[in-house]
C-alpha positions in Angstrom: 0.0 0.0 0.0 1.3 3.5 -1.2 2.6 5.4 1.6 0.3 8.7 1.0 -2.8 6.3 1.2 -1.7 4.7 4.9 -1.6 8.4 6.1 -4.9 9.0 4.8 -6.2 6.4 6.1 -4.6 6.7 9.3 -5.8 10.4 9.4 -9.6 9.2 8.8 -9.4 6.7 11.7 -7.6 9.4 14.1 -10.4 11.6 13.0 -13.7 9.6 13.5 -12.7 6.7 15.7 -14.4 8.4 18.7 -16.8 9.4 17.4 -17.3 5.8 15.4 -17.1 4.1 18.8 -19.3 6.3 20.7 -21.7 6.3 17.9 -21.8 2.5 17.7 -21.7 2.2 21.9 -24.6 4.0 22.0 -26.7 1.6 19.1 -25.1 -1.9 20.7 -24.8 -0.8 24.5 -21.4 -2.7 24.1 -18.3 -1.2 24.3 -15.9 -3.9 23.7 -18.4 -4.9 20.8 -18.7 -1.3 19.3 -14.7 -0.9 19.7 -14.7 -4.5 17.4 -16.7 -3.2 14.8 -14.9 0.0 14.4 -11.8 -1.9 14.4 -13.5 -4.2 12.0 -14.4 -1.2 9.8 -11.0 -0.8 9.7 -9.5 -3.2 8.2 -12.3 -3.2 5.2 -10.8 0.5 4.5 -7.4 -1.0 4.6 -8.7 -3.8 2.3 -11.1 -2.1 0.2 -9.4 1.5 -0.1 -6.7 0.8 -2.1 -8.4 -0.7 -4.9 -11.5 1.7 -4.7 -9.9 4.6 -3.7 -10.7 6.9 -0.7 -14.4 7.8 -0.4 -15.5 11.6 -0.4 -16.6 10.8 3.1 -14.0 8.7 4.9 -16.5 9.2 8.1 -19.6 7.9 6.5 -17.9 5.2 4.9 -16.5 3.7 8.0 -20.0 4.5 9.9 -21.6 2.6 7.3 -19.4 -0.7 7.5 -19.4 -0.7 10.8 -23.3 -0.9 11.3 -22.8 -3.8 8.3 -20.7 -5.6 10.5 -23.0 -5.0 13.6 -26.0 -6.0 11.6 -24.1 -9.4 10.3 -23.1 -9.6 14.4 -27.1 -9.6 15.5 -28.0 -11.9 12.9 -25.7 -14.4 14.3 -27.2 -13.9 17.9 -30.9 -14.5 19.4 -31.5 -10.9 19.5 -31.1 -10.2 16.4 -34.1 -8.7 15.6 -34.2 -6.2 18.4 -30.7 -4.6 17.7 -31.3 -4.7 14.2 -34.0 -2.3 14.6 -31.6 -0.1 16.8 -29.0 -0.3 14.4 -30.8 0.6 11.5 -32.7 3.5 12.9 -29.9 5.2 12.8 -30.0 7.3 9.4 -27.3 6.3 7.2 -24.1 8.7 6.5 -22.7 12.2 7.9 -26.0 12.7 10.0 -25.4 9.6 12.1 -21.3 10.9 12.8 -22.2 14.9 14.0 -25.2 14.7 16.6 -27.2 17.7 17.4 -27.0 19.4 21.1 -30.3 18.9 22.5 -31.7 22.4 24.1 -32.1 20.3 27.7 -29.3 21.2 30.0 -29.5 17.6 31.6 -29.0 16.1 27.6 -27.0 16.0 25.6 -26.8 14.3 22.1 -23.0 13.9 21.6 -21.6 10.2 21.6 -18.1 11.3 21.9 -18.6 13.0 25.7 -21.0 10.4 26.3 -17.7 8.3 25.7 -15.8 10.5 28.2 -18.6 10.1 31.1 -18.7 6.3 30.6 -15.1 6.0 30.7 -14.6 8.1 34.0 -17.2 5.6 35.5 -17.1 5.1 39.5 -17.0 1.7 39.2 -13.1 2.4 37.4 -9.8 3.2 38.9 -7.9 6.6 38.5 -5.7 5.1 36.1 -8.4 3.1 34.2 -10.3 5.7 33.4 -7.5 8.0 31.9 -6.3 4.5 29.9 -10.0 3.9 28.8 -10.4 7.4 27.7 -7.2 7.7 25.6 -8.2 4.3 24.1 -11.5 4.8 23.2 -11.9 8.6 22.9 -8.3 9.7 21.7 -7.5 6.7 19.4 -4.3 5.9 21.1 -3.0 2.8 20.4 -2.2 0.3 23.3 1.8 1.1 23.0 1.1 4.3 22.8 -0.9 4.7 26.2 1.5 1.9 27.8 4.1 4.6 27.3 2.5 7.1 28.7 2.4 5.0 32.1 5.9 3.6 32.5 4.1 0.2 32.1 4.3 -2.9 29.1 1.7 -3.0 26.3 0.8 -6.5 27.7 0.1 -5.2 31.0 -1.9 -1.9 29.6 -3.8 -4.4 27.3 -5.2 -6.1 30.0 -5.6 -3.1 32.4 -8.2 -1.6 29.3 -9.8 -5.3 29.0 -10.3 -5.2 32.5 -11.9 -1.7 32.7 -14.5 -2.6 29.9 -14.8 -5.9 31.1 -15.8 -3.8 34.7 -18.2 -1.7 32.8 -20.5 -4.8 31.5 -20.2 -6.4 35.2 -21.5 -2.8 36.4 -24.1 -2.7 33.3 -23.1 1.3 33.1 -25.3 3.5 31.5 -24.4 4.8 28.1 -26.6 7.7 29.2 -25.0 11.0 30.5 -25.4 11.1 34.4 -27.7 14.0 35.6 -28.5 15.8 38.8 -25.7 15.1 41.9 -24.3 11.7 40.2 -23.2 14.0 36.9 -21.3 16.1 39.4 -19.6 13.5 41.7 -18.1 12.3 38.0 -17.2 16.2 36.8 -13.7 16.5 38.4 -12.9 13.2 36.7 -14.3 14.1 33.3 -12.5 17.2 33.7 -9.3 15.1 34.6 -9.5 13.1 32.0 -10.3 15.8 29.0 -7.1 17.6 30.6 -5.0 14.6 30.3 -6.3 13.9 27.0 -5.1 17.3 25.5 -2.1 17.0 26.9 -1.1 14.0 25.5 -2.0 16.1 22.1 -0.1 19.0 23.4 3.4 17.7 24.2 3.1 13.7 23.8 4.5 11.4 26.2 6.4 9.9 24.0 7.1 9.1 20.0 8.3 11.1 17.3 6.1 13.8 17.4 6.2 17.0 19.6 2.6 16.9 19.5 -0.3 15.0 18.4 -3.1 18.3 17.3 -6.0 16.3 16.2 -5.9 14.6 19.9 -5.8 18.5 21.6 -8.5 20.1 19.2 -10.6 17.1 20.3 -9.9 17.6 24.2 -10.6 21.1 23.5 -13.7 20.2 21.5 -15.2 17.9 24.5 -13.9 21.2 27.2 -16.4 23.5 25.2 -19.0 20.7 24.8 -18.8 20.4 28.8 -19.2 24.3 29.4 -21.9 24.3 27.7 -23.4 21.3 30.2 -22.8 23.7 33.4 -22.6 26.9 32.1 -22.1 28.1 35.6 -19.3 26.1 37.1 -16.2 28.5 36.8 -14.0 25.2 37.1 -15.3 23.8 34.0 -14.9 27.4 32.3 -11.5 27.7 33.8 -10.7 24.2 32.0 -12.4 25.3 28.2 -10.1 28.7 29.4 -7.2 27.0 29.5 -7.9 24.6 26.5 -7.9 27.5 24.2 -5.5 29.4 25.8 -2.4 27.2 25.5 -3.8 25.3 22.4 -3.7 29.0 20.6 0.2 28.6 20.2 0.1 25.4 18.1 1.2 26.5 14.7 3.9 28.4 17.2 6.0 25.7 18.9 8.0 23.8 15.3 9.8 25.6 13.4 10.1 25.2 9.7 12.5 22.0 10.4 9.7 20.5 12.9 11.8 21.3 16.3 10.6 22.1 19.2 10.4 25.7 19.8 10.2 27.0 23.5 7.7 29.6 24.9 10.1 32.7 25.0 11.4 31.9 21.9 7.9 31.3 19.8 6.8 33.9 17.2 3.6 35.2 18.9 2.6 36.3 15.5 1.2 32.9 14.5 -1.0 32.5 17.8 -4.0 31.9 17.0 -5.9 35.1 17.8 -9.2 33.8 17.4 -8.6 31.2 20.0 -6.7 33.8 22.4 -10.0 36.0 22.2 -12.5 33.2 22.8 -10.2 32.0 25.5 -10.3 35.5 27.8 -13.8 35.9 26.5 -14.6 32.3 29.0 -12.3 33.4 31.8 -13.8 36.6 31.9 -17.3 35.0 32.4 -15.2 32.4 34.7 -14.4 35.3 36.9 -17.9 37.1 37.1 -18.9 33.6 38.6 -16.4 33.4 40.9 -16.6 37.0 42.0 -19.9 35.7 43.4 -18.1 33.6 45.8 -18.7 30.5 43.8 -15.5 28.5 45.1 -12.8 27.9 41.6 -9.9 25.2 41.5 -6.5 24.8 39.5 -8.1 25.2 36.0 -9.0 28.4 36.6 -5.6 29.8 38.4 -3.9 27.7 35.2 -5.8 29.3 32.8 -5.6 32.8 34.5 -1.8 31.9 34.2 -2.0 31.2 30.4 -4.0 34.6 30.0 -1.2 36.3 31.3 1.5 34.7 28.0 -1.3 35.0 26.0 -2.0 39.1 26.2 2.0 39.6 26.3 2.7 40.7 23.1 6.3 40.1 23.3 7.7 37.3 25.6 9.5 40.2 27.6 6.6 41.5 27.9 5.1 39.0 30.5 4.3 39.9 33.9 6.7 37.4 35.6 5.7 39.0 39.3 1.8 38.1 38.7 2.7 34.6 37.3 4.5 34.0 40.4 1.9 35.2 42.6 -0.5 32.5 40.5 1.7 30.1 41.0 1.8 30.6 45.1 -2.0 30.4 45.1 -1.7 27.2 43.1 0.4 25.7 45.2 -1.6 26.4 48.2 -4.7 25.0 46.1 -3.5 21.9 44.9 0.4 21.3 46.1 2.4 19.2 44.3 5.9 18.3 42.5 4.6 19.6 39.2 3.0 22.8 40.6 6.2 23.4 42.7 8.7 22.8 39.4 6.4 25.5 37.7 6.2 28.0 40.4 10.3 27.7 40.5 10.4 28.5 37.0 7.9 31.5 37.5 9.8 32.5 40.6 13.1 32.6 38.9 12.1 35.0 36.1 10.6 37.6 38.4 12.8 37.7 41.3 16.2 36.0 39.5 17.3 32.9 38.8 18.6 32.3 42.6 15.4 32.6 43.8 13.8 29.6 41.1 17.1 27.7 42.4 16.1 27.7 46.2 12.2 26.7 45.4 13.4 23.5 43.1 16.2 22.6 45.7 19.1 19.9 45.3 17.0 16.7 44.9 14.4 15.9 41.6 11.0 16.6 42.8 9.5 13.7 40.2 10.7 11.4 37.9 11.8 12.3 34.2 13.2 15.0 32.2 11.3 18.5 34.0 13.2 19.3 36.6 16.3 18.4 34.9 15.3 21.0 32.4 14.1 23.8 34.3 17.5 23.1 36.5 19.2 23.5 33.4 17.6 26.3 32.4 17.7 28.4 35.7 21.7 27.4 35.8 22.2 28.6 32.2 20.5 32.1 33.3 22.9 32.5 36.7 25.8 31.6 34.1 26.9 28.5 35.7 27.1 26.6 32.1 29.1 23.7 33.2 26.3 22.6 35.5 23.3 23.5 33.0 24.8 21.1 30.4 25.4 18.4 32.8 21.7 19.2 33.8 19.9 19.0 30.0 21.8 16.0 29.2 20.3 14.4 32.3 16.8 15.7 30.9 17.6 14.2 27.7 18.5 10.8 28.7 15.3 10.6 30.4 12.8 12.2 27.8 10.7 9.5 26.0 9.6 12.1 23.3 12.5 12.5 20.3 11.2 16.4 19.8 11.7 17.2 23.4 15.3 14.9 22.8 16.7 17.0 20.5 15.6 21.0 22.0 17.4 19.1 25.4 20.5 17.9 23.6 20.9 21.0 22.1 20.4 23.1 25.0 23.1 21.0 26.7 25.4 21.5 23.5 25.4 25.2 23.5 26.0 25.4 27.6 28.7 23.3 26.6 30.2 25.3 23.9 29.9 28.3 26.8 32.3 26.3 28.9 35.1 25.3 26.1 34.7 28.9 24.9 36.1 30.2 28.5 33.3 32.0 29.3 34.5 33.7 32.9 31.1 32.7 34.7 31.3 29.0 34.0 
């Protein structure tokens, strides 16, 4: 098969496999089953497509095997008749792949976040849920997630068997939750959207700095949830954010496809529309909160990106308020991530000393972060020798070949400082 027509295939299935298996979840009321018949659909395109050609609606196409497949499934099985009825009510082609939004606050008709609720289930651990989700909803591959947590395929594979296998014990609803049981599961949905776009964002691990289709659809289910509870300023924080940060895509590869770092980003290519829409929520955000309604760490994050996004010029930034964020944050939610941040934030408003003290002598987590940000508050107090040692730590332990070659680089040039008999080295 021609190389150009794998990628287009492969595009089609990153594209509509959520919404393929959500669609076909919600017509079987079987996961694992709905999962098989996408997967089925599938390998007819791989088949069929290069013989055929690709069909004007890759989408549709799929949609429509995959409910050929389901029908052939229900004809093999006693209830046949029933689920054939559910299957073909269903209106063939594009309409059955975009769902409208119903008007009812308590209802709505999108398969994809109905995908996200079921997936952040009660009956499912922490980690099952963020494994189910990326499976099912961002159309990572086992590997791919399995990387992503430190673990082996063959124990991720049966960790996502398990959760689904969970579900049918627990006979969860395909329906969206309402009332008080919707918002016990919010903070998980929530969780799970945010983990979703950052996998997109800066991915765990592969060749590629990022993975966009995977962010725009995190974003996509963010805007789909404010518009559930229009008046939780935690959600709106998270759409906020979404926007915010996913504005600087076409920003952060340069015209050789490396990494490019905030400072260094041409703020000309944010997307402007996405910056506006983004204040536009946080403003509203901020109106409920000055109500006294209580807000969490998606709001103080996205109030954080707000401040990048209306600096025009990265010296620009207000440094001192991005701190101050970062000391509420860390009140709000403590944590080795949170504290690795507010050091960085720290040591460009008060000096690089001052970022030094707050990350301290020992890693605060695992893997390459606070190697980097080490590195980089070293390379700002001039100690070079230290900032390459530093990077090249972070680079041994990135799993991501972008974020390989922006560390390995960085250590290079620290390294060049020393040879070069720089007198602060």
């Amino acid at each position: 098969m021609p190389d150009d027509l794998q990628h287009v295939i492969a595009a089609a299935w990153r594209a509509e496999s959520a919404r393929l298996v959500g669609a076909l979840t919600r017509m079987t009321r079987d996961v694992d089953l709905a999962e098989d018949l996408a997967q089925d659909a599938l390998v007819a395109a791989l088949e069929q497509w290069p013989a055929t050609g690709v069909p004007d609606n890759p989408g549709a196409w799929l949609m429509t095997t995959a409910k050929r497949r389901g029908i052939d499934h229900f004809r093999r099985a006693d209830t046949y008749r029933r689920k054939l009825a559910e299957l073909e009510h269903a209106s063939e082609g594009e309409e059955a792949l975009v769902p409208d939004l119903d008007a009812q606050v308590d209802h709505i008709e999108d398969d994809v976040l109905r995908l996200v609720f079921l997936s952040c289930h009660p009956s499912l651990t922490p980690d099952s849920r963020a494994a189910l989700t990326l499976r099912l909803v961002g159309g990572l591959t086992t590997a791919e997630i399995a990387r992503g947590f430190l673990t082996s395929e063959a124990t991720m594979g049966t960790r996502i068997s398990r959760a689904k296998r969970t579900l049918a014990e627990a006979h969860a609803d395909f329906e969206l939750p309402t009332g008080e049981e919707r918002t016990k599961r919010l903070d998980d949905v929530m969780a799970v959207i945010y983990l979703v776009f950052n996998e997109g964002y800066t991915a765990t691990a592969g060749d590629d700095w990022m993975r966009p289709d995977l962010a725009d659809e995190a974003t996509r289910l963010a805007r789909m949830l404010a518009v559930l509870t229009p008046d939780e300023p935690e959600v709106l924080g998270l759409q906020a954010l979404l926007e915010l940060q996913g504005s600087r895509t076409a920003a952060r590869l340069d015209a050789d496809g490396v990494p490019v770092l905030l400072e260094a980003q041409d703020r000309t290519l944010w997307d402007r529309l996405r910056i506006r829409r983004g204040l536009s929520v946080l403003a509203r955000a901020e109106e409920i909160a000055a109500t006294g309604t209580p807000v969490g760490t998606y709001f103080l994050q996205a109030s954080i990106a707000a401040v990048h996004a209306r600096a025009a010029r990265a010296e620009d930034t207000d440094w001192r308020r991005i701190a101050r964020l970062y000391d509420v944050l860390a009140q709000a939610a403590p944590g080795p991530v949170v504290e690795v941040n507010r050091a960085v934030a720290h040591g460009r408003a008060f000096g690089p000393a001052a970022g030094l003290a707050l990350l301290g002598d020992e890693p605060l987590l695992p893997g390459p972060l606070w190697h980097s940000v080490r590195g980089d508050l070293l390379e700002r107090s001039g100690c070079h020798a230290e900032a390459s040692a530093a990077f090249g730590e972070a680079a041994t332990l990135t799993r991501n070949e972008g974020e390989r070659t922006v560390l390995g680089r960085r250590a290079d040039e620290n390294r060049a400082r020393v040879g070069s008999g720089d007198p602060r080295s």
